[in-house]
N, C-alpha and C positions, 0 to 999 in steps of 0.2 A: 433662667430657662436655657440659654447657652449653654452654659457648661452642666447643665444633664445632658442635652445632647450631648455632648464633648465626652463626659466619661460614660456612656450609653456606647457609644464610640466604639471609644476603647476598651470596651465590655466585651463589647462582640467581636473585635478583633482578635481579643486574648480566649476566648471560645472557641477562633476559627485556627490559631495558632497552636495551641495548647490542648483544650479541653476534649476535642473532634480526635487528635490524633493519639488522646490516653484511650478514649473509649473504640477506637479502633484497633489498638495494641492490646487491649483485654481484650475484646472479641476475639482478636484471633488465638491470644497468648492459653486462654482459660482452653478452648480444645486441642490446644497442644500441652500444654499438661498433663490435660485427663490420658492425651496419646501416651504418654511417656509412661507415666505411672500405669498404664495397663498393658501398654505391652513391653516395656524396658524395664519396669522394675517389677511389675504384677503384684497379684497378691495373695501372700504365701498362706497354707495354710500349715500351723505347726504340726497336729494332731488330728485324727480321725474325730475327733470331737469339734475341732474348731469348723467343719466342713458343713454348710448350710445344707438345708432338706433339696433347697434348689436346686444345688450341684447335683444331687442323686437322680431326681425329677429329671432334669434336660440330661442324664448320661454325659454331666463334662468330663471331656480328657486333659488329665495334668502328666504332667513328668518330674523325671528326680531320680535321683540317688539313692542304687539301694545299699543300705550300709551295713544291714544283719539280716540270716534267716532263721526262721523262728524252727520251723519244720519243713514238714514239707511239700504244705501246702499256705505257706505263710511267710512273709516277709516286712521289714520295714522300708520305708522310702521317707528319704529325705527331699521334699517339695522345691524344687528352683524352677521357680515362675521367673518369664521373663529373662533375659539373658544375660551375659559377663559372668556366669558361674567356671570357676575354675581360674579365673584372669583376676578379673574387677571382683569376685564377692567368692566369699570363703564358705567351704563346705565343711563343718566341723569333721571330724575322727575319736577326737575322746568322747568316751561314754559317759562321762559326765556334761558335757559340749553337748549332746546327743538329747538328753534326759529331757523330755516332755517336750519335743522336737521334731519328732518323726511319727508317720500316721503307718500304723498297722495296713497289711494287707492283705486280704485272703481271698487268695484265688481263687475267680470264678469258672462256675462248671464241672470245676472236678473233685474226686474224693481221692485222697493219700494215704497210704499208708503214716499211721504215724510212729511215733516216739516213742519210748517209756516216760511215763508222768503220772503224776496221781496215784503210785504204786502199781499200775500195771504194766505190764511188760512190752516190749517194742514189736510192733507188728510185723508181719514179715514184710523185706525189702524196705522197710524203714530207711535206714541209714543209706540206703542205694539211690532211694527215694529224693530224701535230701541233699545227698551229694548232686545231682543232677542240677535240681532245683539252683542249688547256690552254683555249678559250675555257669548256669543261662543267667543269672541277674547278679547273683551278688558287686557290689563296685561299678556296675554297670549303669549306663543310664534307660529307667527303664520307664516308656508311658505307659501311664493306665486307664481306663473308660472305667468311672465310679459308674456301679449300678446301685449299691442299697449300703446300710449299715445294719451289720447282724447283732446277734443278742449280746457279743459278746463286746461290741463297740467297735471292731474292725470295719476296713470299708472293702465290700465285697467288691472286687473290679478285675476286668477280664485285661493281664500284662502284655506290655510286647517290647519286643528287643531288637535289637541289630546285634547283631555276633559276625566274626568272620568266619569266613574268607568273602564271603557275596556279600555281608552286611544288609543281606533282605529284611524284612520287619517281618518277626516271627511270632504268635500267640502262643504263649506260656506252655498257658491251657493244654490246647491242643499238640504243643510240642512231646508233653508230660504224655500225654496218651500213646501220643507214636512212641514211643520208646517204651512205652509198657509199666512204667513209675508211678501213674494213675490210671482212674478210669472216669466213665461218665459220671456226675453225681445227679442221682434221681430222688434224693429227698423230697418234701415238701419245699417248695420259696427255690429252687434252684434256677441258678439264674443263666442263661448263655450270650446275652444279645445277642447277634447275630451268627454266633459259631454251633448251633446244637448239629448240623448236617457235619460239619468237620471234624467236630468232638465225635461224632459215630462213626465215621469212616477212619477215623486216626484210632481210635480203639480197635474197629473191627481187624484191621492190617495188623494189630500188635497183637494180636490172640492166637 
């Protein structure tokens, strides 16, 4: 009976020694983890597809790299969540690098002249259109407020930028309208969050 006391003992010593301060190192360790992995490394979304209905739902804002535009009301963005982009973690450039990588964007609120494609001819200011577009984002870092995914699998989201010489945070959008490269878009499903007052006075000035 002794010696169960005895190693009863030493049960409980090696408990108070040991086992107390594993289970207090995981207590703290497991939410600093989750810290790190959501805000230091986050989590990327490759493609307009991989982007949950949620994101659209709560209007989250991501940022990233935009690396092509499409036209000129459309671009790609390359997602870096989380920080050390550019230093610590690598933004690819080849378009192989690229391929099933970057989530489509199509600006919200407004309508663009477009392209030629599909055999028809390029609208007017097309190409003036685009140039703009790519002069505010292209290479640049640019965030975006997801509001929807359209038919087309793109994710409709209203951009903003910092550009010199003030480095203000600037909406696309409405950048596009004052300068006269776009207009309102009043289709059906058009979406503005919070810019449809600035989308109309940044048009009505450019008329």
């Amino acid at each position: 009976m002794g010696e169960d006391d005895s190693e009863l003992t030493t049960a409980d010593r090696l408990v108070q020694k040991i086992w107390r301060p594993v289970v207090v190192a995981v207590g703290l360790g497991i939410p600093f983890v989750f810290l790190i992995r959501k805000k230091v490394i986050g989590h990327r979304y490759a493609t307009a597809e991989h982007i949950p209905p949620e994101a659209f739902a709560r209007r989250e804002t991501i940022r990233g790299r935009a690396v092509a535009v499409g036209d000129s009301d459309n671009f790609r963005l390359y997602h870096t969540p989380g920080i050390g982009w550019g230093w610590m973690r690598h933004i690819p450039t080849a378009r192989k690098d690229l391929k099933k990588q970057t989530i489509a964007i199509r600006i919200a609120g407004v309508d663009a002249p477009e392209g030629a494609h599909f055999g028809m001819p390029a609208q007017p200011m097309a190409a003036e259109s685009k140039e703009f577009l790519t002069s505010m984002v292209l290479n640049r870092t640019v965030k975006v407020q997801l509001l929807s995914r359209d038919q087309y699998g793109r994710a409709v989201a209203m951009a903003y930028v910092r550009n010199p010489p003030f480095y203000r945070l600037k909406n696309v959008s409405v950048e596009m309208c004052r300068a006269g490269m776009a207009c309102l878009y009043v289709a059906k499903g058009a979406q503005y969050s919070t810019h449809l007052d600035d989308l109309k006075k940044a048009e009505y000035r450019a008329q």
